[in-house]
Structures are given as C-alpha cells and as structure tokens.
KETORMAR-996502 format. One record per residue (C-alpha): x, y, z; chain; residue in three letters. Coordinates in steps of 0.5 Angstrom, whole numbers. Layout:
SITE	x	y	z	c	r
SITE	X	Y	Z	A	ALA
...
REM end
This chain:
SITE	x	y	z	c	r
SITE	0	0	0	A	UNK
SITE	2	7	-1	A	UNK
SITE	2	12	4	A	UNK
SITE	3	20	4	A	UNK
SITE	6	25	8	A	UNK
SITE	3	32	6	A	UNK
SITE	3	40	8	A	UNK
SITE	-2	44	8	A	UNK
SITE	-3	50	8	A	UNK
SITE	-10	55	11	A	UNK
SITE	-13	59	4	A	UNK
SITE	-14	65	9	A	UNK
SITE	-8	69	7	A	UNK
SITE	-9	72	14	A	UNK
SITE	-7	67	17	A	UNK
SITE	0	63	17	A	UNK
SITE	-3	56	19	A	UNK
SITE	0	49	17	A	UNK
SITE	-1	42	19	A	UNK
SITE	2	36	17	A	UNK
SITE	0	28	16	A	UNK
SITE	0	22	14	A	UNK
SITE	-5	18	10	A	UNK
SITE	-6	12	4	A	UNK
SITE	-12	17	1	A	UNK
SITE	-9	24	0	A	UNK
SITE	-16	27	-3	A	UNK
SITE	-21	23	2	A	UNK
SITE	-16	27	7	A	UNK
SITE	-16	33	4	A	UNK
SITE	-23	33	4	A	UNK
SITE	-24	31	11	A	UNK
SITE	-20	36	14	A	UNK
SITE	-23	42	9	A	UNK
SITE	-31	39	12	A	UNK
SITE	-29	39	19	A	UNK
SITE	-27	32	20	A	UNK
SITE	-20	31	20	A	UNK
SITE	-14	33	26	A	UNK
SITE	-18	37	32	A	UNK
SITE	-13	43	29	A	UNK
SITE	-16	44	22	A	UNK
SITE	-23	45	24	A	UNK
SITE	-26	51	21	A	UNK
SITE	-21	53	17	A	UNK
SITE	-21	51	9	A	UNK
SITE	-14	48	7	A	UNK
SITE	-9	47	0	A	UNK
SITE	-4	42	0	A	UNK
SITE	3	44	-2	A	UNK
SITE	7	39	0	A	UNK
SITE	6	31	-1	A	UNK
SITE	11	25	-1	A	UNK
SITE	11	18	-2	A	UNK
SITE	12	13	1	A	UNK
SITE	12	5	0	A	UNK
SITE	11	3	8	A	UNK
SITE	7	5	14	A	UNK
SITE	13	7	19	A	UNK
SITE	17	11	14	A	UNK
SITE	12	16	12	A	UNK
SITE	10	16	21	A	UNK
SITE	18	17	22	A	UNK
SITE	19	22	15	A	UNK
SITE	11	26	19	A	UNK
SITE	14	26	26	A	UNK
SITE	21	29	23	A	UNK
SITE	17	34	18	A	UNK
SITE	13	37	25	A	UNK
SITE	19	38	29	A	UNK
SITE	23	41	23	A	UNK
SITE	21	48	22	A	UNK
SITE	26	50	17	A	UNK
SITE	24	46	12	A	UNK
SITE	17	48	14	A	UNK
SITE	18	55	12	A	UNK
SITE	21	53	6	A	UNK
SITE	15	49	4	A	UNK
SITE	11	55	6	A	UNK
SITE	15	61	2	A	UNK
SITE	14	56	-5	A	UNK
SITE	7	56	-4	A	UNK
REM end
C-alpha cells in the first residue's frame, strides 16, 4: 500500500497556519480536513496541500511525518514555495 506524508496550508492569506499528516487517500483526506472532520486543529479553517511525499510503507511515512512536524526549517521552506 502507498502512503503519503503532506502539508497543507490554511486558504485564508491572513492566517499562516499549516498542518502535517499521513494517510494512504491524499484526496479523501484533503476533504476530510476541509468538511470538518479531519485533525482537531484544521476544523474550521479551508486548507490546500503544498507538500506531499510518497512512501511504500506505513512506518517510513509515520517517521518522515514525525520529522516534518518537528523541522520548522523545512516547514517554512514548503511554505514560501506555496
């Protein structure tokens, strides 16, 4: 099964806010986080994805997600691109 590891990015211009996950359905999730029913911190806000990776196992994309979360650098990075 292939699995992803994304960013997204709020639509609002006023607000910097991004968010990053994992899933095996890029656009099931996207939709998921943009009706209100994905992550607690992405409710109410419409998101973009500006990132995503591939990965042919579970716990490569759990440990790149992990690192992407804690990497602010590379965060921004993916951010002035978008």
């Amino acid at each position: 099964m292939i699995f992803y590891v994304y960013m997204l990015k709020c639509v609002n211009d006023k607000i910097t806010k991004t968010y990053v996950g994992y899933t095996n359905n890029l656009k099931l999730r996207l939709k998921k986080h943009n009706v209100g029913t994905g992550a607690k911190s992405t409710r109410g806000f419409k998101w973009k994805i500006i990132y995503k990776k591939k990965f042919y196992d579970k716990s490569s994309a759990m440990s790149y997600e992990y690192k992407l979360k804690k990497d602010k650098k590379k965060r921004k990075y993916f951010l002035s691109l978008s």
